[in-house]
Residue, then its C-alpha position, 0 to 999 in steps of 0.5 A: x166182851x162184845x157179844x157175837x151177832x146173832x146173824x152172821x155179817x155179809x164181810x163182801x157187803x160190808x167191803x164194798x159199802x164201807x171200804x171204797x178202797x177196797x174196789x182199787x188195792x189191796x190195802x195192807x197197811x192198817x198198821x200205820x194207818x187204817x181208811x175210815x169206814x164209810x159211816x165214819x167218814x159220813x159221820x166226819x162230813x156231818x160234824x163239819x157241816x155243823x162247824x160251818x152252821x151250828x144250827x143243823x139238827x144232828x146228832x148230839x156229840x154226847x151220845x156218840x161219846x156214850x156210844x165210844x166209850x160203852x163200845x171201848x168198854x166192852x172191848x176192854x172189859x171195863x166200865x165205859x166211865x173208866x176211858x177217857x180220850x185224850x189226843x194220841x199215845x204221847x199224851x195217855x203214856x204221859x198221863x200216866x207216867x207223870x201221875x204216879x208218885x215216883x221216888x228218886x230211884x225207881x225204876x220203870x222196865x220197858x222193851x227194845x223196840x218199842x214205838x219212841x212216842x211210847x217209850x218218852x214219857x217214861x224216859x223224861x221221869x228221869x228229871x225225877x231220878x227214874x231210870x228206864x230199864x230196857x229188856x234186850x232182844x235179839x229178834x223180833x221175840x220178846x222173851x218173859x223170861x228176860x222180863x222177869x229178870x229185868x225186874x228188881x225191888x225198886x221196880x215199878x211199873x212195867x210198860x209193853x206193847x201188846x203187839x209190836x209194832x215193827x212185826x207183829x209179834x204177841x205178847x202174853x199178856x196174861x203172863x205178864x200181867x201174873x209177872x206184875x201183880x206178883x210184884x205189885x207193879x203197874x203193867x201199861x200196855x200200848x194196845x195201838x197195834x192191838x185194839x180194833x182186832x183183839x178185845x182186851x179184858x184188863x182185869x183178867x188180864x191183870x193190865x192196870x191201864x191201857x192207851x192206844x191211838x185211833x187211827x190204826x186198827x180202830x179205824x178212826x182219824x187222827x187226833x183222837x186217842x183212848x185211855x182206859x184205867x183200872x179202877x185202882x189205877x184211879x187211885x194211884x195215878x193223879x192227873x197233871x194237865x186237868x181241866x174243867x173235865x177234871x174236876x166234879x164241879x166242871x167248870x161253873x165253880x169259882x172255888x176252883x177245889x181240885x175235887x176230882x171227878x170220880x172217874x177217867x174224866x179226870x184226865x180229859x182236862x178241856x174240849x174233846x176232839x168231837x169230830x174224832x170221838x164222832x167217828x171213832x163211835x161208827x167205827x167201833x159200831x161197824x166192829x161190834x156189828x161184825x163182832x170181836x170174835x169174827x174181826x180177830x178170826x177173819x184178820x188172823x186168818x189172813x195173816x195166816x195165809x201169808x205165812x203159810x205162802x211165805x215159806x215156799x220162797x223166796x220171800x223170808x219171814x222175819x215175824x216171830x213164827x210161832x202162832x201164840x205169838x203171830x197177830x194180824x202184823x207181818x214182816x217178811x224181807x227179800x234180802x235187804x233193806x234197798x230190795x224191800x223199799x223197792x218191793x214195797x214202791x213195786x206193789x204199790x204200783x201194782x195195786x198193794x199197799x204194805x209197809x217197810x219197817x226195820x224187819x223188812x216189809x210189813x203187812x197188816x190185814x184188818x177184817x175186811x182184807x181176803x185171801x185173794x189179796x194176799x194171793x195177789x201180793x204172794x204172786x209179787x213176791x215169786x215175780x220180785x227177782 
Protein backbone atom coordinates (compact mmCIF):
# COMPACT_ATOMS: atom_id res chain seq x y z
CA UNK A 1 0.00 0.00 0.00
CA UNK A 2 1.01 3.83 -1.04
CA UNK A 3 1.84 5.37 2.06
CA UNK A 4 -0.25 8.65 2.99
CA UNK A 5 1.55 12.23 2.26
CA UNK A 6 3.15 13.46 4.70
CA UNK A 7 1.53 17.11 4.42
CA UNK A 8 -1.86 17.13 3.47
CA UNK A 9 -2.77 17.86 -0.34
CA UNK A 10 -4.61 21.18 -1.28
CA UNK A 11 -7.82 19.02 -2.99
CA UNK A 12 -9.13 23.00 -4.44
CA UNK A 13 -5.65 23.25 -6.06
CA UNK A 14 -5.35 20.20 -7.29
CA UNK A 15 -9.20 20.63 -8.81
CA UNK A 16 -8.31 23.83 -10.61
CA UNK A 17 -4.90 22.91 -11.75
CA UNK A 18 -5.48 19.69 -12.93
CA UNK A 19 -9.22 19.01 -13.78
CA UNK A 20 -10.16 22.36 -16.25
CA UNK A 21 -13.27 20.88 -16.43
CA UNK A 22 -14.13 21.15 -13.12
CA UNK A 23 -14.38 25.02 -13.77
CA UNK A 24 -17.46 24.53 -16.45
CA UNK A 25 -19.73 21.05 -14.60
CA UNK A 26 -19.86 19.02 -12.46
CA UNK A 27 -18.55 15.98 -14.07
CA UNK A 28 -19.93 12.87 -12.56
CA UNK A 29 -19.11 10.17 -14.70
CA UNK A 30 -15.71 8.56 -14.26
CA UNK A 31 -17.52 5.35 -14.41
CA UNK A 32 -17.30 5.57 -18.24
CA UNK A 33 -14.81 7.78 -18.77
CA UNK A 34 -12.68 9.90 -16.42
CA UNK A 35 -10.80 13.42 -18.15
CA UNK A 36 -7.06 13.17 -17.78
CA UNK A 37 -5.61 15.23 -15.19
CA UNK A 38 -3.65 18.05 -16.36
CA UNK A 39 -0.04 16.57 -16.40
CA UNK A 40 -1.31 13.54 -18.12
CA UNK A 41 -2.46 15.31 -20.85
CA UNK A 42 0.93 17.47 -21.04
CA UNK A 43 2.88 14.38 -20.73
CA UNK A 44 0.32 13.00 -23.97
CA UNK A 45 1.24 16.44 -25.76
CA UNK A 46 5.03 15.66 -25.33
CA UNK A 47 4.99 12.07 -26.75
CA UNK A 48 3.40 13.34 -29.69
CA UNK A 49 5.90 16.02 -30.24
CA UNK A 50 8.46 13.26 -30.13
CA UNK A 51 6.33 11.27 -32.75
CA UNK A 52 6.53 14.39 -35.05
CA UNK A 53 10.54 14.94 -34.16
CA UNK A 54 12.08 11.96 -32.88
CA UNK A 55 15.09 14.27 -31.94
CA UNK A 56 13.52 16.28 -28.93
CA UNK A 57 15.35 15.46 -25.72
CA UNK A 58 12.09 14.12 -23.36
CA UNK A 59 11.72 11.84 -20.92
CA UNK A 60 12.72 8.05 -21.91
CA UNK A 61 9.36 6.11 -21.98
CA UNK A 62 11.20 3.67 -19.78
CA UNK A 63 11.22 5.32 -16.91
CA UNK A 64 7.65 6.13 -17.14
CA UNK A 65 7.08 2.70 -17.50
CA UNK A 66 9.09 2.04 -14.31
CA UNK A 67 7.14 4.77 -12.65
CA UNK A 68 3.54 2.92 -14.00
CA UNK A 69 4.18 -0.18 -12.69
CA UNK A 70 6.02 0.68 -9.20
CA UNK A 71 2.79 2.95 -8.59
CA UNK A 72 0.37 0.12 -9.78
CA UNK A 73 2.25 -2.10 -7.57
CA UNK A 74 1.79 -0.54 -4.69
CA UNK A 75 -1.83 -0.17 -5.14
CA UNK A 76 -2.10 -3.75 -5.84
CA UNK A 77 0.40 -5.16 -3.19
CA UNK A 78 2.74 -6.78 -5.73
CA UNK A 79 5.96 -6.22 -7.00
CA UNK A 80 5.86 -4.01 -10.15
CA UNK A 81 7.49 -7.00 -12.32
CA UNK A 82 4.42 -8.64 -11.93
CA UNK A 83 2.07 -6.09 -14.16
CA UNK A 84 1.95 -6.01 -17.41
CA UNK A 85 -0.02 -3.64 -19.77
CA UNK A 86 -1.80 -4.91 -22.42
CA UNK A 87 -4.61 -2.73 -24.51
CA UNK A 88 -8.03 -3.18 -22.53
CA UNK A 89 -9.83 -5.81 -20.41
CA UNK A 90 -10.90 -7.95 -23.49
CA UNK A 91 -7.24 -8.74 -24.05
CA UNK A 92 -5.79 -9.13 -20.11
CA UNK A 93 -9.47 -11.38 -19.39
CA UNK A 94 -8.31 -13.42 -22.56
CA UNK A 95 -4.89 -13.71 -21.54
CA UNK A 96 -5.66 -15.44 -18.66
CA UNK A 97 -8.56 -17.46 -19.80
CA UNK A 98 -6.70 -18.73 -22.60
CA UNK A 99 -3.73 -19.59 -20.81
CA UNK A 100 -4.79 -22.12 -18.41
CA UNK A 101 -4.69 -25.61 -18.95
CA UNK A 102 -8.54 -26.18 -19.19
CA UNK A 103 -9.91 -29.73 -19.62
CA UNK A 104 -13.24 -30.87 -21.33
CA UNK A 105 -15.62 -30.33 -18.50
CA UNK A 106 -14.44 -27.50 -16.27
CA UNK A 107 -16.18 -24.96 -15.29
CA UNK A 108 -15.54 -21.17 -14.81
CA UNK A 109 -18.29 -19.25 -12.46
CA UNK A 110 -18.97 -15.83 -13.08
CA UNK A 111 -21.93 -13.22 -11.99
CA UNK A 112 -25.33 -11.93 -13.87
CA UNK A 113 -24.41 -8.70 -14.86
CA UNK A 114 -21.39 -8.35 -15.27
CA UNK A 115 -19.65 -6.11 -17.98
CA UNK A 116 -19.58 -8.51 -21.82
CA UNK A 117 -16.01 -7.36 -22.57
CA UNK A 118 -15.23 -9.35 -19.14
CA UNK A 119 -17.62 -12.05 -19.59
CA UNK A 120 -16.37 -13.25 -23.50
CA UNK A 121 -13.25 -14.75 -22.87
CA UNK A 122 -14.47 -17.08 -20.57
CA UNK A 123 -17.50 -17.95 -22.51
CA UNK A 124 -15.31 -18.53 -25.85
CA UNK A 125 -13.56 -21.57 -23.69
CA UNK A 126 -16.35 -23.18 -24.83
CA UNK A 127 -14.64 -24.42 -28.01
CA UNK A 128 -12.54 -26.20 -25.27
CA UNK A 129 -15.57 -27.88 -23.73
CA UNK A 130 -15.59 -25.13 -20.71
CA UNK A 131 -18.90 -24.10 -19.34
CA UNK A 132 -19.69 -20.66 -17.79
CA UNK A 133 -21.52 -20.96 -15.03
CA UNK A 134 -23.49 -17.95 -14.03
CA UNK A 135 -24.67 -16.72 -10.39
CA UNK A 136 -28.00 -15.41 -10.47
CA UNK A 137 -29.29 -12.15 -8.93
CA UNK A 138 -32.20 -10.49 -8.16
CA UNK A 139 -30.92 -6.74 -7.46
CA UNK A 140 -28.17 -4.87 -7.67
CA UNK A 141 -26.62 -7.37 -4.47
CA UNK A 142 -24.35 -10.07 -5.26
CA UNK A 143 -25.13 -12.67 -2.70
CA UNK A 144 -21.90 -15.13 -1.52
CA UNK A 145 -23.89 -17.32 -0.54
CA UNK A 146 -25.28 -17.99 -4.03
CA UNK A 147 -21.20 -17.89 -5.05
CA UNK A 148 -20.30 -20.74 -2.93
CA UNK A 149 -23.36 -22.72 -4.31
CA UNK A 150 -22.37 -22.13 -7.89
CA UNK A 151 -19.29 -23.72 -7.28
CA UNK A 152 -18.82 -27.54 -7.67
CA UNK A 153 -15.76 -30.09 -8.24
CA UNK A 154 -15.13 -29.32 -11.76
CA UNK A 155 -14.90 -25.64 -10.92
CA UNK A 156 -12.24 -23.86 -11.79
CA UNK A 157 -11.65 -20.49 -11.39
CA UNK A 158 -13.97 -18.01 -10.43
CA UNK A 159 -14.18 -14.72 -12.35
CA UNK A 160 -16.07 -11.20 -10.64
CA UNK A 161 -15.92 -7.86 -10.63
CA UNK A 162 -14.80 -5.82 -7.63
CA UNK A 163 -17.18 -3.20 -8.13
CA UNK A 164 -19.82 -3.48 -10.45
CA UNK A 165 -20.35 -1.62 -13.18
CA UNK A 166 -24.08 -1.07 -13.69
CA UNK A 167 -24.31 0.20 -9.79
CA UNK A 168 -21.53 0.27 -7.87
CA UNK A 169 -22.09 -2.45 -5.76
CA UNK A 170 -18.91 -3.89 -3.61
CA UNK A 171 -17.80 -7.18 -3.30
CA UNK A 172 -16.02 -8.97 -0.42
CA UNK A 173 -13.21 -9.45 -1.66
CA UNK A 174 -11.74 -11.13 1.24
CA UNK A 175 -14.56 -13.29 1.50
CA UNK A 176 -14.38 -14.60 -1.95
CA UNK A 177 -10.95 -14.59 -2.04
CA UNK A 178 -11.19 -17.38 1.67
CA UNK A 179 -14.18 -19.06 -0.81
CA UNK A 180 -11.42 -19.55 -3.64
CA UNK A 181 -8.36 -20.68 -1.98
CA UNK A 182 -10.46 -23.10 0.01
CA UNK A 183 -11.04 -24.61 -3.14
CA UNK A 184 -7.77 -24.22 -4.90
CA UNK A 185 -9.71 -22.11 -7.68
CA UNK A 186 -8.31 -19.16 -9.31
CA UNK A 187 -10.22 -15.81 -8.37
CA UNK A 188 -9.98 -13.01 -11.33
CA UNK A 189 -11.09 -9.88 -10.57
CA UNK A 190 -12.11 -6.79 -13.06
CA UNK A 191 -10.74 -3.78 -10.73
CA UNK A 192 -11.83 -1.29 -13.99
CA UNK A 193 -14.71 0.17 -11.50
CA UNK A 194 -12.18 -0.06 -8.62
CA UNK A 195 -8.71 0.68 -9.11
CA UNK A 196 -7.75 4.30 -9.05
CA UNK A 197 -10.22 4.66 -5.87
CA UNK A 198 -9.42 1.66 -3.51
CA UNK A 199 -5.89 -0.16 -3.36
CA UNK A 200 -6.13 -3.43 -3.74
CA UNK A 201 -3.52 -6.14 -1.82
CA UNK A 202 -4.12 -9.24 -3.81
CA UNK A 203 -2.21 -11.29 -1.75
CA UNK A 204 -4.19 -10.65 1.49
CA UNK A 205 -6.99 -10.56 -0.49
CA UNK A 206 -6.32 -14.22 -1.96
CA UNK A 207 -6.98 -12.46 -5.63
CA UNK A 208 -4.61 -14.51 -8.10
CA UNK A 209 -4.92 -11.94 -11.18
CA UNK A 210 -6.32 -8.85 -11.46
CA UNK A 211 -7.25 -6.46 -15.03
CA UNK A 212 -8.71 -3.18 -15.15
CA UNK A 213 -8.94 -0.60 -18.12
CA UNK A 214 -7.20 2.82 -17.76
CA UNK A 215 -9.47 4.99 -18.76
CA UNK A 216 -12.15 5.15 -15.89
CA UNK A 217 -10.94 5.85 -12.27
CA UNK A 218 -6.98 5.55 -13.19
CA UNK A 219 -7.58 8.47 -15.30
CA UNK A 220 -5.58 7.64 -18.34
CA UNK A 221 -6.69 7.56 -22.19
CA UNK A 222 -7.96 4.90 -23.82
CA UNK A 223 -5.51 1.97 -25.14
CA UNK A 224 -3.85 1.08 -22.36
CA UNK A 225 -4.80 -1.65 -20.06
CA UNK A 226 -3.10 -3.23 -16.46
CA UNK A 227 -2.60 -6.67 -15.88
CA UNK A 228 -1.33 -7.76 -12.80
CA UNK A 229 -0.66 -11.73 -11.47
CA UNK A 230 0.35 -13.42 -8.67
CA UNK A 231 3.21 -15.13 -8.45
CA UNK A 232 1.59 -18.62 -8.77
CA UNK A 233 -0.33 -17.16 -11.42
CA UNK A 234 2.87 -17.04 -13.38
CA UNK A 235 3.30 -20.60 -13.11
CA UNK A 236 -0.19 -21.48 -13.99
CA UNK A 237 -1.40 -19.47 -16.78
CA UNK A 238 1.16 -19.70 -20.24
CA UNK A 239 1.00 -16.94 -22.66
CA UNK A 240 -0.85 -17.23 -25.96
CA UNK A 241 -0.25 -13.88 -28.08
CA UNK A 242 3.83 -13.81 -27.12
CA UNK A 243 6.08 -11.67 -28.71
CA UNK A 244 9.50 -10.47 -28.57
CA UNK A 245 8.62 -9.12 -24.69
CA UNK A 246 7.75 -12.69 -24.02
CA UNK A 247 10.62 -14.23 -23.99
CA UNK A 248 14.01 -13.77 -22.05
CA UNK A 249 16.13 -13.62 -24.82
CA UNK A 250 13.92 -10.39 -26.44
CA UNK A 251 14.08 -10.11 -29.72
CA UNK A 252 17.97 -10.22 -30.79
CA UNK A 253 17.87 -14.42 -30.77
CA UNK A 254 17.77 -16.47 -33.86
CA UNK A 255 16.87 -19.61 -32.01
CA UNK A 256 13.48 -18.44 -31.37
CA UNK A 257 13.22 -20.84 -27.94
CA UNK A 258 10.05 -20.12 -26.10
CA UNK A 259 12.21 -19.26 -22.78
CA UNK A 260 9.80 -17.38 -20.98
CA UNK A 261 10.83 -13.94 -19.40
CA UNK A 262 10.52 -14.79 -15.76
CA UNK A 263 7.82 -12.23 -15.05
CA UNK A 264 4.67 -10.51 -16.50
CA UNK A 265 6.42 -9.31 -19.37
CA UNK A 266 5.45 -12.56 -20.87
CA UNK A 267 2.15 -11.58 -21.60
CA UNK A 268 3.21 -8.16 -23.19
CA UNK A 269 3.99 -9.92 -26.65
CA UNK A 270 5.14 -6.38 -28.84
CA UNK A 271 5.55 -2.58 -28.74
CA UNK A 272 3.68 -1.09 -25.88
CA UNK A 273 1.11 1.57 -26.04
CA UNK A 274 3.74 4.40 -24.68
CA UNK A 275 1.70 7.13 -25.01
CA UNK A 276 -0.75 5.36 -23.00
CA UNK A 277 1.88 3.94 -20.18
CA UNK A 278 3.30 7.83 -20.26
CA UNK A 279 0.17 9.10 -19.05
CA UNK A 280 -1.20 6.46 -17.05
CA UNK A 281 2.41 7.11 -15.16
CA UNK A 282 1.37 11.03 -14.17
CA UNK A 283 -1.91 9.87 -13.52
CA UNK A 284 -1.02 7.50 -10.93
CA UNK A 285 1.56 9.90 -9.56
CA UNK A 286 -1.21 12.59 -8.88
CA UNK A 287 -3.23 9.72 -6.86
CA UNK A 288 0.01 8.69 -4.93
CA UNK A 289 0.46 12.53 -4.31
CA UNK A 290 -3.11 12.58 -2.94
CA UNK A 291 -2.71 9.45 -1.32
CA UNK A 292 -4.76 5.98 -1.62
CA UNK A 293 -6.23 6.44 1.71
CA UNK A 294 -7.35 10.34 1.15
CA UNK A 295 -8.57 9.28 -2.76
CA UNK A 296 -10.87 6.65 -1.59
CA UNK A 297 -12.23 8.64 1.76
CA UNK A 298 -12.87 11.81 -0.35
CA UNK A 299 -14.70 9.64 -3.28
CA UNK A 300 -16.59 7.91 -0.88
CA UNK A 301 -17.42 10.55 1.18
CA UNK A 302 -19.31 12.05 -1.98
CA UNK A 303 -21.20 9.30 -2.90
CA UNK A 304 -22.20 9.10 0.71
CA UNK A 305 -23.59 12.41 0.32
CA UNK A 306 -25.80 11.51 -2.55
CA UNK A 307 -27.18 8.65 -0.58
CA UNK A 308 -27.98 10.22 2.07
CA UNK A 309 -29.97 13.26 -0.24
CA UNK A 310 -31.59 10.40 -2.00
CA UNK A 311 -33.63 9.25 0.64
CA UNK A 312 -35.75 12.66 0.97
CA UNK A 313 -37.19 12.16 -2.58
CA UNK A 314 -38.28 11.83 -4.81
CA UNK A 315 -35.27 10.20 -6.66
CA UNK A 316 -35.29 6.21 -5.48
CA UNK A 317 -31.94 4.44 -4.88
CA UNK A 318 -31.53 1.34 -6.67
CA UNK A 319 -27.56 0.72 -5.57
CA UNK A 320 -27.09 -1.79 -2.79
CA UNK A 321 -27.76 0.27 0.48
CA UNK A 322 -25.70 -1.11 2.63
CA UNK A 323 -22.14 0.90 3.36
CA UNK A 324 -20.09 -2.58 3.25
CA UNK A 325 -21.14 -2.76 -0.17
CA UNK A 326 -21.63 0.97 -1.56
CA UNK A 327 -18.39 2.50 -3.70
CA UNK A 328 -17.90 5.64 -5.32
CA UNK A 329 -20.90 4.33 -8.18
CA UNK A 330 -24.61 4.96 -7.62
CA UNK A 331 -27.34 4.41 -9.53
CA UNK A 332 -30.74 6.03 -8.63
CA UNK A 333 -34.00 6.03 -10.83
CA UNK A 334 -36.90 8.81 -11.25
CA UNK A 335 -39.26 6.02 -12.10
CA UNK A 336 -38.36 4.69 -15.60
CA UNK A 337 -36.00 4.08 -18.12
CA UNK A 338 -37.80 7.31 -20.82
CA UNK A 339 -37.75 9.58 -17.04
CA UNK A 340 -33.82 8.78 -16.36
CA UNK A 341 -32.64 9.43 -20.04
CA UNK A 342 -34.43 12.73 -19.94
CA UNK A 343 -33.02 13.52 -16.36
CA UNK A 344 -29.73 12.64 -17.44
CA UNK A 345 -30.03 15.20 -21.25
CA UNK A 346 -31.56 17.66 -18.45
CA UNK A 347 -28.63 17.98 -16.14
CA UNK A 348 -26.21 17.84 -18.52
CA UNK A 349 -27.75 20.94 -19.88
CA UNK A 350 -27.64 22.22 -16.55
CA UNK A 351 -24.03 21.57 -16.03
CA UNK A 352 -24.00 17.79 -14.70
CA UNK A 353 -22.79 15.04 -16.40
CA UNK A 354 -24.01 11.40 -14.97
CA UNK A 355 -24.52 8.55 -16.73
CA UNK A 356 -27.63 5.85 -17.59
CA UNK A 357 -27.06 2.40 -17.10
CA UNK A 358 -29.79 -0.54 -16.52
CA UNK A 359 -30.33 0.78 -12.90
CA UNK A 360 -31.30 4.17 -13.60
CA UNK A 361 -29.01 6.92 -13.60
CA UNK A 362 -25.31 6.57 -12.55
CA UNK A 363 -23.14 8.43 -10.70
CA UNK A 364 -19.37 8.41 -10.21
CA UNK A 365 -17.33 10.64 -8.16
CA UNK A 366 -13.58 10.49 -8.12
CA UNK A 367 -11.38 12.51 -5.43
CA UNK A 368 -11.71 15.52 -6.70
CA UNK A 369 -15.71 15.87 -7.04
CA UNK A 370 -17.38 18.10 -3.80
CA UNK A 371 -20.14 18.14 -1.99
CA UNK A 372 -21.55 21.00 -3.68
CA UNK A 373 -21.69 19.32 -6.90
CA UNK A 374 -23.88 16.54 -5.51
CA UNK A 375 -25.96 19.51 -3.78
CA UNK A 376 -26.16 20.76 -7.46
CA UNK A 377 -27.41 17.69 -8.83
CA UNK A 378 -29.88 16.71 -5.44
CA UNK A 379 -31.62 20.49 -6.41
CA UNK A 380 -32.05 18.44 -10.02
CA UNK A 381 -33.44 15.76 -8.96
CA UNK A 382 -36.50 17.86 -6.32
CA UNK A 383 -36.87 20.06 -9.81
CA UNK A 384 -37.14 16.95 -12.31
CA UNK A 385 -41.41 16.63 -12.21
Amino acid sequence: MTAAPTTAVDLTAVRAVEFPVAGCCAYFNHASDSPVPSRAARAITERVALLQDPLLEVRPREDYLRDAQARLGCLLGVPPTQIAFLTNVADAAATIANGLDWRAGDEVVLVAGEFATFVYPWQNLDRLGVRSVFVPKDGAATDLDRVESALSPRTRAVAISHVEYQHGFRNDLAALGRLCRDRDLLLVVDASQSLGVYDLDMAALGVDAVVAIGYKWLMAPHGIAVLAVGESTLDRCRPTAPGRYSVAAGWETDDYALNWHPDARRYQGGALNWIGVTALAESLGLLAEVGPRAVEREAIAVADRLVAGLREGPATLTSDPRAAHRSQIVSFTLGSTETDEAFVQRALAAGVVLGRRGFGVRFGAQFWNTADEVDRLLDLTRTSR
